[in-house]
Each structure stands twice: as structure tokens, then as C-alpha cells.
FIZA-664660 format. One line per field, with one value per residue: residue in one letter; x, y, z of N, C-alpha, C in turn; chain; residue number from 0. Coordinates in steps of 0.2 Angstrom, whole numbers, plus 5000, padded with zeros to 4 digits. Layout:
<vexfis>
r	c(A_...)
nx	c(X_...)
ny	c(Y_...)
nz	c(Z_...)
cax	c(X_...)
cay	c(Y_...)
caz	c(Z_...)
cx	c(X_...)
cy	c(Y_...)
cz	c(Z_...)
c	c(A_...)
k	c(NUM_...)
</vexfis>
This chain:
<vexfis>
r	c(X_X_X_X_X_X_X_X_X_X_X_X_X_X_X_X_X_X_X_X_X_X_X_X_X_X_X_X_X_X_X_X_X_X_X_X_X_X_X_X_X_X_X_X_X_X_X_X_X_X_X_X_X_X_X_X_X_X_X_X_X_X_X_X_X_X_X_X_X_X_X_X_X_X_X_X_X_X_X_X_X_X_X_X_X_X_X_X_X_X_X_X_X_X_X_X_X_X_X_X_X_X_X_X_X_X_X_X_X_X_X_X_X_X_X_X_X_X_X_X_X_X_X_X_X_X_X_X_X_X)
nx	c(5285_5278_5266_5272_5277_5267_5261_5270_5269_5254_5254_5263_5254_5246_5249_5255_5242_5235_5244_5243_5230_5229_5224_5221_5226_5225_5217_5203_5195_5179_5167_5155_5143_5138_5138_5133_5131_5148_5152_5147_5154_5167_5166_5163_5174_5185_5182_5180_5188_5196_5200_5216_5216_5206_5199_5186_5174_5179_5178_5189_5200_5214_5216_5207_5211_5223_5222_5215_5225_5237_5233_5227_5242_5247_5243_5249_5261_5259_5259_5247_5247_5240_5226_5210_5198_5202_5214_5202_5195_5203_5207_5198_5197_5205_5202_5190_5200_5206_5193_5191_5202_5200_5190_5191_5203_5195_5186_5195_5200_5206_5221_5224_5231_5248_5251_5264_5274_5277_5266_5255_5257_5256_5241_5236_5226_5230_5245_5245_5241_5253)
ny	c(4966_4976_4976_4974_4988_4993_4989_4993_5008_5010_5004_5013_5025_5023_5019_5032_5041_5036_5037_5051_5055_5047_5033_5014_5001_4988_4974_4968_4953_4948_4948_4942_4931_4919_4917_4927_4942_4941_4942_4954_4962_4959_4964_4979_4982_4985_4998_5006_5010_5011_5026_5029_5038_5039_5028_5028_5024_5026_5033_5026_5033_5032_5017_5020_5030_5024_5013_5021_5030_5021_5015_5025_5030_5019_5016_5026_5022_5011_5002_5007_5022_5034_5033_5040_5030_5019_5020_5022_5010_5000_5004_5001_4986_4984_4989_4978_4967_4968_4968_4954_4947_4952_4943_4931_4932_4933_4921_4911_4897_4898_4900_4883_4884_4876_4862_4860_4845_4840_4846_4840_4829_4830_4833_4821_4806_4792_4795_4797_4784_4777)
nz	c(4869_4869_4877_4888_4889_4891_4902_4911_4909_4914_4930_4935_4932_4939_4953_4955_4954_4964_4976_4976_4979_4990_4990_4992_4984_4985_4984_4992_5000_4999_5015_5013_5012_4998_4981_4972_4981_4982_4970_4966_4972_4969_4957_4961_4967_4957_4952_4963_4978_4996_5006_5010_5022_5029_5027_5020_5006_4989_4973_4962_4955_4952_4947_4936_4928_4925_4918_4907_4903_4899_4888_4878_4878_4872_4860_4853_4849_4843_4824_4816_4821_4831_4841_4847_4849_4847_4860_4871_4869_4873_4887_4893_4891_4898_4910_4912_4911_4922_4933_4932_4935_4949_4951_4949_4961_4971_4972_4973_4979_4998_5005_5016_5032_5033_5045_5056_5060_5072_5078_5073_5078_5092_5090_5088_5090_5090_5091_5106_5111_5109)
cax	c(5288_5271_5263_5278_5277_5261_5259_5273_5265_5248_5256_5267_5250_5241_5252_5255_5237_5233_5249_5243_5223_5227_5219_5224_5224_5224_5209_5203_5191_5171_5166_5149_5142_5133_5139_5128_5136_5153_5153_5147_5160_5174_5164_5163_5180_5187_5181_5178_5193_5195_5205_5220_5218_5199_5195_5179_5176_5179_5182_5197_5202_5221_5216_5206_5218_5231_5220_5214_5231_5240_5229_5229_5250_5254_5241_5254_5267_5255_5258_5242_5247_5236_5219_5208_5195_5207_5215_5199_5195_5212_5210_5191_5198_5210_5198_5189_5203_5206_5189_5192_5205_5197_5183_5199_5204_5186_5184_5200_5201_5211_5225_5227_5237_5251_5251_5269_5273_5277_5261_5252_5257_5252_5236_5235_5225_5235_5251_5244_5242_5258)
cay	c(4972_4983_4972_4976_4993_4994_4985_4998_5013_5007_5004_5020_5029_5020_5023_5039_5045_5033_5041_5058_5053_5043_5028_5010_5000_4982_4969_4964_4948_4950_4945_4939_4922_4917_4920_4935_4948_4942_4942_4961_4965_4960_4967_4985_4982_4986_5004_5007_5008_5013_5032_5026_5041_5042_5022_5028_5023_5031_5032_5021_5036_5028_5012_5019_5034_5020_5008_5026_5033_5018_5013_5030_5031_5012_5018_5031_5017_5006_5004_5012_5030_5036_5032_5041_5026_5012_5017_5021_5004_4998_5006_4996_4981_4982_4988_4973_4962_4969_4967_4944_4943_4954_4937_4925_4933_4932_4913_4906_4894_4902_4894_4881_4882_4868_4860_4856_4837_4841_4846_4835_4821_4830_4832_4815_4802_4786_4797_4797_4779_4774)
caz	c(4871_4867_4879_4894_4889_4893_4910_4914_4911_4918_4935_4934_4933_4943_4959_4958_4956_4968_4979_4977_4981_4997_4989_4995_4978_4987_4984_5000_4999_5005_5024_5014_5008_4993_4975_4969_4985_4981_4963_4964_4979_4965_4951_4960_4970_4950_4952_4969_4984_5001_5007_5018_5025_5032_5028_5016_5000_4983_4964_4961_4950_4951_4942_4930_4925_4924_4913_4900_4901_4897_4880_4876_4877_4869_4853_4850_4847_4835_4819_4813_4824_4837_4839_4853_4848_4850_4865_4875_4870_4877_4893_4895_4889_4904_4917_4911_4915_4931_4936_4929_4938_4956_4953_4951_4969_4975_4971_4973_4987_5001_5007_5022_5035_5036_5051_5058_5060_5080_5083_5072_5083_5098_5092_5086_5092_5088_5096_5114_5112_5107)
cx	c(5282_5268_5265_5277_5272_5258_5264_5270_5257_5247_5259_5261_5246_5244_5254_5250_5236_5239_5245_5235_5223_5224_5222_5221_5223_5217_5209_5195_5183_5170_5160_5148_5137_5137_5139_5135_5144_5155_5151_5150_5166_5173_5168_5169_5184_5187_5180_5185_5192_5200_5212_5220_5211_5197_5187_5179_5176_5180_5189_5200_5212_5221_5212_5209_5223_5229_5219_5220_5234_5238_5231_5236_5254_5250_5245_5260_5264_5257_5253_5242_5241_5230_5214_5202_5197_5211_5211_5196_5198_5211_5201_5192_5203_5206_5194_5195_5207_5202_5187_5196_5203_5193_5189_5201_5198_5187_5188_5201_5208_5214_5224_5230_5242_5250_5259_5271_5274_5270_5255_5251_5255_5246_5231_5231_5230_5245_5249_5244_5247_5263)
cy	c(4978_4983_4976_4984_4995_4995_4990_5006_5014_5009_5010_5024_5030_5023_5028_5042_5042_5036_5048_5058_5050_5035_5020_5003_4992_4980_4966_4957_4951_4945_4942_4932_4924_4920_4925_4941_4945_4943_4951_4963_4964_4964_4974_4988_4984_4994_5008_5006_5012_5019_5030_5030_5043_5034_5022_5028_5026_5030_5031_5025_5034_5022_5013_5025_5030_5015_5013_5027_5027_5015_5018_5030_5026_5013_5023_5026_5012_5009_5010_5019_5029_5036_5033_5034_5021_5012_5018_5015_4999_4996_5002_4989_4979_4983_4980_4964_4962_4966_4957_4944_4945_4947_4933_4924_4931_4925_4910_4904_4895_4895_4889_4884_4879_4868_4856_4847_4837_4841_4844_4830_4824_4829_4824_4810_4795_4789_4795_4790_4778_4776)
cz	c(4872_4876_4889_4897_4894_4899_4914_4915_4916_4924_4936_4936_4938_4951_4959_4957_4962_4977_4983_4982_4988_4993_4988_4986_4980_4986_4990_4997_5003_5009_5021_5010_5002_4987_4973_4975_4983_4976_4964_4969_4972_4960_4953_4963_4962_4951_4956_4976_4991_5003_5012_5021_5029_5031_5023_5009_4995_4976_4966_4956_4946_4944_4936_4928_4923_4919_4905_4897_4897_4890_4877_4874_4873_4862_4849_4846_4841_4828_4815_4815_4830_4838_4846_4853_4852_4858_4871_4876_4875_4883_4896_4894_4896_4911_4916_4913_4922_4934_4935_4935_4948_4958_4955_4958_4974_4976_4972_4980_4991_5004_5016_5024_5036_5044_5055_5061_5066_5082_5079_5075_5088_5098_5091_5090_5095_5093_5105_5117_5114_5116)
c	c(A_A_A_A_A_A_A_A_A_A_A_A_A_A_A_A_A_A_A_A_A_A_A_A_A_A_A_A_A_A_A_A_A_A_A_A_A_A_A_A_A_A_A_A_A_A_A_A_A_A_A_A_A_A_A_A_A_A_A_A_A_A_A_A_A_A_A_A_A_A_A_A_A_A_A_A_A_A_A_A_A_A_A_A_A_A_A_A_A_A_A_A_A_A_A_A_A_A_A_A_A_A_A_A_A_A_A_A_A_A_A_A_A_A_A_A_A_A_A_A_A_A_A_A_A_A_A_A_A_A)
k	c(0_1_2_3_4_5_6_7_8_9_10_11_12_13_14_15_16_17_18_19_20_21_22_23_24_25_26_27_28_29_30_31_32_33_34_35_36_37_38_39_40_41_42_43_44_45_46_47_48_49_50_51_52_53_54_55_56_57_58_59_60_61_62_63_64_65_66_67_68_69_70_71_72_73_74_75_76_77_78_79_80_81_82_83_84_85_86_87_88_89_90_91_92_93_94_95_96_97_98_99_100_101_102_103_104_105_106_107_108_109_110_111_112_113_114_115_116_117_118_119_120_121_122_123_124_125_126_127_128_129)
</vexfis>
């Protein structure tokens, strides 16, 4: 439930700075090759977005208000009380897995297309035979 709460506020904050900011919180994939340039396009894509209103990039102040904020606010609910420590922690522990899963998008093999079985046969060899 902590957990819920959490992933709740986060988002909650995140879209409405990012609302107020103009700033487009989508992960877009990099046009570039090689490991290194794309592993530091995910990395800085973490901290880094574009204005929907001008296209130029900027502090992702959305996502990372939405990761402080919400450590900060679920420390309050802990057992142990409130802890500015614990939840800047938190809130770095979460930009951190934002910026895992940004690699996860980066790297993960993009899908095919299917191919409809109509125009598989068209393009078929063995079809034109037959």
C-alpha cells in the first residue's frame, strides 16, 4: 500500500509540474548507433526533456519534483516519522530507477511488424508458382 501510495503521488506531481512547465514527459528512443551515445541519451533522458511548446530541451523539473516530492511525502507515513535524510534518499533511489528502466526502453528490441498471411503469399515466391 506504501508502495501504491507512493507511485501515486510521484505521478500526481510529476504531471502537474510538468503541465504547468510545458514539458513533454515521453521517452523517445536515440536516432544514434553504438552503445556508449545511446546509453548516455537514456541516462540524460532521466533529467533532461523537451518544451512542447518551443521543442528545446530542459530540466525535467516535473520528474524530478515528482521523485523528491514523493519520498519526502511517504517518509511522513513511516513507521520511524519523517525523515528529510530518508526521503531525499527516496526520491534518488527513484530517479535512479527511472533512469534503469529509460536503458530498458533504449535497449529493448523494437517490435516487428506482422505481416498479414494475404500478403505474405503475395510476396511469396513458391505462391507465384503454384
Amino acid at each position: 500500500a506504501s508502495a501504491a501510495g507512493k507511485h501515486v503521488i510521484k505521478h500526481s506531481i510529476e504531471f502537474a509540474v510538468a503541465a504547468a512547465r510545458h514539458e513533454d514527459l515521453h521517452y523517445y528512443r536515440s536516432n544514434q548507433r553504438g552503445f556508449g551515445p545511446r546509453l548516455r541519451h537514456a541516462l540524460v533522458s532521466t533529467v533532461i526533456t523537451r518544451k512542447t511548446t518551443t521543442g528545446r530541451k530542459t530540466v525535467s523539473s516535473g520528474r524530478i519534483s515528482g521523485a523528491v516530492g514523493s519520498g519526502l511525502i511517504a517518509s511522513a507515513w513511516e513507521p520511524a516519522g519523517f525523515s528529510m535524510a530518508g526521503g531525499l534518499a527516496s526520491g534518488g533511489i527513484s530517479l535512479g530507477a527511472d533512469a534503469g528502466a529509460n536503458v530498458a526502453r533504449e535497449f529493448w528490441p523494437r517490435p516487428k511488424h506482422k505481416i498479414s498471411r494475404t500478403v505474405r503469399e503475395k510476396r511469396s515466391p513458391r505462391s507465384a508458382r503454384r
